[in-house]
KOLRO-970866 format. One record per residue (C-alpha): residue in three letters; z, y, x. Coordinates in steps of 0.2 Angstrom, whole numbers, plus 5000, padded with zeros to 4 digits. Each point is the difference from the previous one (the first is absolute). Layout:
! residues N
ALAZYX ...
//
This chain:
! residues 385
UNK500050005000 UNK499550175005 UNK501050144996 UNK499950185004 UNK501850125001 UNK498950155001 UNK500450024979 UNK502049965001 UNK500850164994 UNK501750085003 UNK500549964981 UNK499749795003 UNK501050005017 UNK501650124991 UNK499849864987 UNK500149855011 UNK501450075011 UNK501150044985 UNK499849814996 UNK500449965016 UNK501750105000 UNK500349934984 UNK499649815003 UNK500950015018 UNK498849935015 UNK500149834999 UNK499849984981 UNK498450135005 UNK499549905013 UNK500049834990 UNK499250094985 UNK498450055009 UNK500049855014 UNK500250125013 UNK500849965017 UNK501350135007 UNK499150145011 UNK499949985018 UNK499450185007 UNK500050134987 UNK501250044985 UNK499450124987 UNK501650154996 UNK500450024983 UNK500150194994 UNK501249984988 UNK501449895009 UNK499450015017 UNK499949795001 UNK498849935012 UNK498849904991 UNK498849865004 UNK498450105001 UNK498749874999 UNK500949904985 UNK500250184991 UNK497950015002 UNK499849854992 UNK501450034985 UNK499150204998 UNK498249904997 UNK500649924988 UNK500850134991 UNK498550125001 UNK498749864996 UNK501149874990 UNK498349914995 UNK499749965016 UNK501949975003 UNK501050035017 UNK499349955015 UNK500649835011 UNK500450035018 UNK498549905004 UNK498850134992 UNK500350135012 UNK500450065018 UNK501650095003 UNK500150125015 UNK499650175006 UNK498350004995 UNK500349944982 UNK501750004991 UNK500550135012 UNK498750114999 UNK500049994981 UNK501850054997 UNK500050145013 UNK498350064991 UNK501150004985 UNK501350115007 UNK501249875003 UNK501249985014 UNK500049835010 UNK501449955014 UNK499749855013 UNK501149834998 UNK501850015006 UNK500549845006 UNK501749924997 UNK500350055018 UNK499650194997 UNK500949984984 UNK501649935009 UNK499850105017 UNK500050174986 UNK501449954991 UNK501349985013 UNK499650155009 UNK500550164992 UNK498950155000 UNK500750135016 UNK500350194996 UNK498450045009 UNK498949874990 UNK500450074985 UNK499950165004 UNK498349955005 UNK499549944985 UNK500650114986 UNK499350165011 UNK498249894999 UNK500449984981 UNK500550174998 UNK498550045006 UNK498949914989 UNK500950064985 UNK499650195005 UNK498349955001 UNK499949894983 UNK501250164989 UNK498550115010 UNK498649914992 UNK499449955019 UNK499349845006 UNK500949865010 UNK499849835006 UNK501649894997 UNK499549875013 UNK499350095012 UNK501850115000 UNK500849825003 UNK498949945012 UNK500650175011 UNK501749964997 UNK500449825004 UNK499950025019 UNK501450144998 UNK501049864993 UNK501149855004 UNK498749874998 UNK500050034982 UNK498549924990 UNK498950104989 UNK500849894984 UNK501850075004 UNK499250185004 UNK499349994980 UNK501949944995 UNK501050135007 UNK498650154993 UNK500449924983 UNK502150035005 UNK499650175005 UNK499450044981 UNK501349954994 UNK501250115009 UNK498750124996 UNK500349974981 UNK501850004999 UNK499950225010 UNK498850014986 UNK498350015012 UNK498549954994 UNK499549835012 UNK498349945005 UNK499049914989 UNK499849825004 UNK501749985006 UNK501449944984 UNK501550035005 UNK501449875003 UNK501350014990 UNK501149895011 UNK499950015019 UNK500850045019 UNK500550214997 UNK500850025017 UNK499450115013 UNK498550044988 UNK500650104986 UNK500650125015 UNK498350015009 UNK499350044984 UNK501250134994 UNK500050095018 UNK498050005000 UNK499850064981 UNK501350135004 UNK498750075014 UNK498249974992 UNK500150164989 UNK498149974998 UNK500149834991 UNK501250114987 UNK498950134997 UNK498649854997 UNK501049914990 UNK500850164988 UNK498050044998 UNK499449834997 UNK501249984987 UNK499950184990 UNK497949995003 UNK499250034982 UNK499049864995 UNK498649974984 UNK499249854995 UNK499249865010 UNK498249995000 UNK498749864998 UNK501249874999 UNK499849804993 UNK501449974991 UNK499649825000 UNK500950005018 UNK501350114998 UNK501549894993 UNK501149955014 UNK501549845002 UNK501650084996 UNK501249995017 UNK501249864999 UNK501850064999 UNK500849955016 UNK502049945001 UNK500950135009 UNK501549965011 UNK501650064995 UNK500550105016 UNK501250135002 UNK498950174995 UNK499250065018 UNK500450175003 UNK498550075004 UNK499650004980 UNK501450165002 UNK499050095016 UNK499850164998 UNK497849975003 UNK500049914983 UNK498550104992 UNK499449984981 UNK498249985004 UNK499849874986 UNK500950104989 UNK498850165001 UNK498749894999 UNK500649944984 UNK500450184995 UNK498050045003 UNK499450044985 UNK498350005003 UNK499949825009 UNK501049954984 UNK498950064987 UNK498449935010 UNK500849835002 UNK500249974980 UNK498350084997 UNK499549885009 UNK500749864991 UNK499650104984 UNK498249945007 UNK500349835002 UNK501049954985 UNK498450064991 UNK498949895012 UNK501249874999 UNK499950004979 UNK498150055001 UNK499849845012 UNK500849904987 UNK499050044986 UNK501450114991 UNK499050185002 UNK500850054985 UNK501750005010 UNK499450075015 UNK499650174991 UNK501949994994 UNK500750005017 UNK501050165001 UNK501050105016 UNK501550004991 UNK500950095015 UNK498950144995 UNK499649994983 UNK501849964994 UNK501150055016 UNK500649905015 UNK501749964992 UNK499549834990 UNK500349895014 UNK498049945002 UNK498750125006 UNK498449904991 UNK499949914985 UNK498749874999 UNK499849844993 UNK499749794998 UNK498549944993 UNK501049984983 UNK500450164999 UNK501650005005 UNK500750135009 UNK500150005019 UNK501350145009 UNK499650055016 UNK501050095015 UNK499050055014 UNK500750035015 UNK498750075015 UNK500249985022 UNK498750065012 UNK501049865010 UNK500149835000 UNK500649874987 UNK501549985004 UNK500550195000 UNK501650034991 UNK499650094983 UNK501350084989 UNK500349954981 UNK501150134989 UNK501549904989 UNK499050054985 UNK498549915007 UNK501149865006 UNK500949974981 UNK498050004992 UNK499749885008 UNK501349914997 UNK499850024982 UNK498249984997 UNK499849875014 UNK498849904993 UNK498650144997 UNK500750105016 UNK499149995019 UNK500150125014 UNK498450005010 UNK500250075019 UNK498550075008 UNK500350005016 UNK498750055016 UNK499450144984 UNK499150125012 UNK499149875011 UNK499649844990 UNK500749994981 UNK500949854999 UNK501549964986 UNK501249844994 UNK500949984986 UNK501849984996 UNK500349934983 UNK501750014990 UNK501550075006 UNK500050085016 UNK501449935010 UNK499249814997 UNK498750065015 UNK501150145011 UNK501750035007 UNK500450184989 UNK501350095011 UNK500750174995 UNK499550135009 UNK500850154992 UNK501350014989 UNK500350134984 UNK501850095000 UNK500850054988 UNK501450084993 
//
């Protein structure tokens, strides 16, 4: 069988690595009669999880031609100048194997002062140059680093980038895409690298008070048959005593702001005002779609839903959008009015989250009540007397 990769789209390969996530490797593996990858692993965006990059191929055929169904490993070459080139053409970012040596040699040696300082200074970087709207090449950055390191391997280089977002997250920075943050991992010795470098990069806060306050309007020619996204996986959180850089005196709001944007808020359920009509137009229900209504405008922003949509039956469908230039994973903010809606109407209520809103339009769904999929922790407090 001769198969061409040249058609595989982004869409296909987001599908088949959210059922790896899902499915865990070896269930993946076993599913698709795939052996484990010996040179390259493809990096999920969304939980930054090193993937079999040829087994994910085969998996994303099938999903984009399910007539043809997914591809065997014997139907095509893996390598640079296939699988590899394929998923790099599609904006994806890959890593090389890390053997159990590398994996072991990584784990018993902590990361010294000066390698992280290293590193979060080259992630810093990037992150200027990503809030800036300038290019930059992920693996070539790594590739520059690793012989400033302790023998690291290009697969613990990726991991600790995916640590530094989360310290990121919690002084309320935006992080760089691609990279989830963890929400369990080592903190010493890095949350004070990054504190002191953020402290003396006033650039990146600048970039980062612009990014978030930049007025936005509507996306352009977009398919909305690709826009839907996996909803992130709620990960178990440690119970640890709470770190104390939550209470530094750097902690910023940018998330917050962004949130308060009103004009990337109001684009954001436009847009979905746009696809709930294509959604019911697509379903054969045009009657509905014309009854789609902005609700946060026509009726005011205090219902607890911004949208009202609705089911192919007719019954109503209550939505709450909530919009990030960022990533997926981007902590968003509900309102305890929002919060009770949806508890009371959990059955007709989902929040969609565009996320990535300025660059490529992506959303996922949460359905029901909204502390089924997060963690909801307060953040401010009313007082009263």
């Amino acid at each position: 069988m001769s198969v061409s990769l040249n058609k595989l789209s982004r869409w296909a390969v987001e599908a088949a690595l959210a059922e790896f996530v899902q499915m865990g490797r070896e269930a993946f593996l076993h599913k698709y009669r795939f052996g484990p990858a010996r040179d390259y692993f493809l990096v999920d965006p969304v939980t930054a999880l090193p993937c079999d990059s040829k087994a994910i191929i085969g998996a994303a055929y099938g999903h984009q031609f399910p007539e043809q169904g997914p591809l065997r490993a014997q139907d095509f070459s893996g390598g640079q100048a296939t699988v590899v080139r394929t998923l790099k053409g599609l904006g994806f970012d890959l890593v090389d194997a890390i053997t159990d040596q590398d994996q072991a040699s990584n784990k018993e040696r902590a990361w010294t002062r000066y390698e992280n300082e290293l590193i979060v200074a080259d992630y810093l970087q990037m992150l200027l140059k990503e809030l800036s709207g300038q290019k930059y090449n992920k693996a070539e950055r790594a590739r520059e680093l690793l012989p400033l390191l302790n023998g690291r391997s290009k697969g613990s280089v990726e991991f600790k980038r995916a640590n530094i977002s989360a310290v990121m997250i919690e002084l309320g920075f935006p992080s760089l895409q691609g990279y989830k943050p963890r929400v369990n991992f080592q903190r010493d010795g890095l949350v004070d690298v990054v504190t002191e470098q953020v402290t003396h990069l006033p650039m990146l806060e600048k970039a980062a008070e612009l990014a978030v306050d930049r007025p936005a309007d509507i996306p352009e020619s977009i398919t909305y048959e690709d826009i839907r996204a996996e909803a992130p996986k709620r990960q178990m959180k440690a119970e640890e005593p709470r770190p104390a850089y939550v209470r530094r005196a750097i902690k910023r709001d940018y998330f917050e702001r962004e949130a308060r944007n009103r004009s990337l808020g109001k684009a954001g359920e436009l847009f979905i005002v746009q696809y709930e009509q294509w959604r019911l137009s697509e379903l054969g229900v045009g009657q509905l779609a014309d009854r789609v209504e902005h609700v946060a405008e026509t009726q005011g922003d205090g219902l607890g839903y911004d949208v009202l949509s609705f089911e192919p039956d007719g019954r109503k469908r209550y939505i709450e959008v909530k919009t990030t230039a960022h990533d997926a994973i981007t902590p968003f903010f509900v309102s305890s009015n929002e919060v009770e809606f949806a508890r009371e109407q959990a059955e007709r209520f989902r929040l969609y989250r565009l996320f990535h809103f300025r660059s490529d339009p992506k959303f996922f769904e949460l359905p029901g009540a909204i502390e089924q999929h997060c963690r909801l922790d307060p953040s401010t407090f009313k007082a009263t007397f």
